[in-house]
C-alpha positions in Angstrom: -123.0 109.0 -94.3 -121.1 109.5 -97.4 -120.2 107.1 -100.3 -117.5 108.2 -103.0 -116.3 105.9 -105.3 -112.6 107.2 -106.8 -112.5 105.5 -110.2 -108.4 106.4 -111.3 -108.6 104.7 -114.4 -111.3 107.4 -115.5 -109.9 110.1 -112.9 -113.1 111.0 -111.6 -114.8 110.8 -108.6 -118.6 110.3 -107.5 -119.8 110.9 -104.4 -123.3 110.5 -102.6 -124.3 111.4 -99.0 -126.8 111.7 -96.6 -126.7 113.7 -93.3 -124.0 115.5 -91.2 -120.6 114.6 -93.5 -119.3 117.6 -95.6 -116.4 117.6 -98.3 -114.0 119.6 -99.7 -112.1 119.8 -102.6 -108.9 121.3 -102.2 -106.3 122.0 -105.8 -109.4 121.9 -108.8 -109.5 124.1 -110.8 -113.6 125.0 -110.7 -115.4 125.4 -108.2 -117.3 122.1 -107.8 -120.6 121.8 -106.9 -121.8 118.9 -104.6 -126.1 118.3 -103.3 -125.8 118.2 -99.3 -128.4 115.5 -98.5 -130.0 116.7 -94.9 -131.8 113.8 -92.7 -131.2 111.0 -90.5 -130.2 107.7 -91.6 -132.8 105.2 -91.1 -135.1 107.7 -89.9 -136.2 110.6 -92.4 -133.3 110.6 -94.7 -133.6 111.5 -98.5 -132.2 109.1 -100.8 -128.5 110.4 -102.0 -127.8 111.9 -105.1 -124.4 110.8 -106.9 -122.4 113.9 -108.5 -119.2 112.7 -110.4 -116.5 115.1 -110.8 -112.8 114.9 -112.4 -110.2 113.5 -109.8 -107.4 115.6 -111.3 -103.1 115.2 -110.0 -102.7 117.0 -107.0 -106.3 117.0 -105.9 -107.0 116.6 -102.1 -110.3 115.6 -100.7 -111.3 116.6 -97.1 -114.5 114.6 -95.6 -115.4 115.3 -92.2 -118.5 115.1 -89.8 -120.2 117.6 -88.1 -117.5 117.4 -85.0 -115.5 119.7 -86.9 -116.2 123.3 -87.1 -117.2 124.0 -90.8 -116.5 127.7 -90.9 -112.8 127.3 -92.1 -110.8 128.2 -95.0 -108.2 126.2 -96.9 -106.3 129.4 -96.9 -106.2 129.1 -93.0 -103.7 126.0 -93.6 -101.1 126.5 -96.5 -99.9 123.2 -95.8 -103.0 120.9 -97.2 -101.3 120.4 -100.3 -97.9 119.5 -99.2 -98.7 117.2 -96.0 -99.5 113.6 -96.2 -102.9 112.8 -95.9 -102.6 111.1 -92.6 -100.7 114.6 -91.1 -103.6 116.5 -92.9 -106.1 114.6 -91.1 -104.9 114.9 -88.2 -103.7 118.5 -88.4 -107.2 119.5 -89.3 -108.9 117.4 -86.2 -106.4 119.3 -84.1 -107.1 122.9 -84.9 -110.8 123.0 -85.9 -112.7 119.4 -83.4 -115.5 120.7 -81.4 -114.9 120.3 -77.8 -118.6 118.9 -77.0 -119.0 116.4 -80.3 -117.1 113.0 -81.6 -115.5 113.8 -85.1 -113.9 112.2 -88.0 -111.9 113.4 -90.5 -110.6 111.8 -93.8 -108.0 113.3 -96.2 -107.3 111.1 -99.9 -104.7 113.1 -101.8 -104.4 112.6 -105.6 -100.9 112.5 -105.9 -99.3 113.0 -109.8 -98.0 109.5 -111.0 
């Protein structure tokens, strides 16, 4: 499970999480640092740990569950800035889903205003 709350007045975000749901930042400018939370919800999991970060223009978030493969590279796909998040998604699902898990995958871009 993973909470983030996008605040674009503040451009920031804050996101908590517990178990199998991992995120990545794609566009910001440091490297940013982020608590993975290990457990079971409901059963033995820890209690989340909020880490706010800036939410800078052309930012693009990648959560996904553990039915994606998580050895991969943004470098492996050039496109992640340019595509729509809904093409991102799905491009990402196509190319890295495990054959023998359920998976989800969700892109928000930061598009400059």
């Amino acid at each position: 499970m993973m909470l983030t709350l996008i605040d674009t007045t503040r451009r920031t975000f804050t996101v908590a999480s517990v178990g199998d749901i991992e995120l990545r930042v794609w566009g910001a400018t440091e490297r940013l640092g982020f608590v993975p939370r290990r457990g079971v919800v409901g059963f033995n999991a820890p209690p989340p740990m909020p880490v706010e970060h800036p939410f800078t223009p052309a930012m693009v978030l990648v959560m996904h569950s553990d039915g994606l493969r998580s050895q991969w590279d943004f470098n492996d796909f050039p496109w992640i800035g340019r595509e729509s998040a809904s093409i991102t998604a799905q491009r990402l699902l196509t190319a890295l889903a495990r054959d023998d898990d359920d998976a989800t995958v969700l892109v928000v871009r930061n598009t400059p205003s």
